[in-house]
N, C-alpha and C positions, 0 to 999 in steps of 0.2 A: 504494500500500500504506500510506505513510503516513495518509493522510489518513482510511481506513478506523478507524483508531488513533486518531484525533481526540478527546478528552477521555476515554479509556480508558485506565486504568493496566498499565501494559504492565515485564515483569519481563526486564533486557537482562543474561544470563550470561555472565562473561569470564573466561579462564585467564591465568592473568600467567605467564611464563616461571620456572622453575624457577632457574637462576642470579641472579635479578632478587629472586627471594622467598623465601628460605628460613623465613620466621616466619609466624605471627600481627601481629606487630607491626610487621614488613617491609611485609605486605600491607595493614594500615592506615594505614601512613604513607604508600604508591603514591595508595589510592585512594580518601584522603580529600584529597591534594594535587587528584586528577582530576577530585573533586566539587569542591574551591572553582574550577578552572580554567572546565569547565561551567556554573558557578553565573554566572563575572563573563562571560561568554556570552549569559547567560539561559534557560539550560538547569538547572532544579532537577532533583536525582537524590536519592534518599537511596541509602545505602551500606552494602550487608551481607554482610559476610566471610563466606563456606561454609565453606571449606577453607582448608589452607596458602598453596595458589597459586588459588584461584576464589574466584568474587565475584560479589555480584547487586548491578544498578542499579538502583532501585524509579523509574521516569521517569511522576509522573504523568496528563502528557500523552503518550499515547501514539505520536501524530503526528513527538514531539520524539527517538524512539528509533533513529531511524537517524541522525540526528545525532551519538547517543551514540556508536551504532556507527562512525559514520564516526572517531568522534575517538579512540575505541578500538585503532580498528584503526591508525591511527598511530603508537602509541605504538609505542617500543623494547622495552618492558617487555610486552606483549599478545602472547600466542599464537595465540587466540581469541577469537572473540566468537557467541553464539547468543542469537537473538529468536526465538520462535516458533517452535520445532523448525527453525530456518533457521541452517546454518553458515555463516561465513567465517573465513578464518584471515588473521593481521596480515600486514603485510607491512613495519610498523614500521622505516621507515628511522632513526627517533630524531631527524628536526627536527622543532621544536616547531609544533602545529597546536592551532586554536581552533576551537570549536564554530560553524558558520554563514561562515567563512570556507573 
């Protein structure tokens, strides 16, 4: 599936838990921390706040998207995460995890 994604910019939807996020500015400080983490990875994302608690990843390798996902879904702070009309939900035990590891 990834690979099909291969130089396609692909948009990765995630819900950050409600106790975790209560702002605009909560959810900017998460998920701009998550883009520099991604970034020193070699995962570029850019970053754009929907909602209180949702967020879009703009990944424009698309290939590189379930990476995102994968590192998403790690997190303490993620609910969710949707690509492609595709759900899964975190399971975020809260140790830290890096992209490609």
């Amino acid at each position: 599936m990834a690979q099909a994604k291969r130089g396609k910019p692909t948009m990765v939807f995630f819900n950050v838990k409600k106790e975790y996020c209560s702002s605009d500015k909560e959810l900017t400080k998460l998920t701009t921390n998550w883009a520099a983490l991604l970034l020193n990875g070699n995962v570029q994302v850019q970053n754009y706040p929907v909602a209180t608690n949702r967020a879009i990843f703009m990944v424009q390798d698309g290939s590189m998207s379930y990476e995102v996902k994968n590192f998403l879904l790690k997190q303490k702070e993620v609910e969710s995460v949707t690509i492609d009309q595709q759900h899964w939900d975190a399971d975020g035990d809260g140790s830290p995890t890096y992209p490609g590891i």
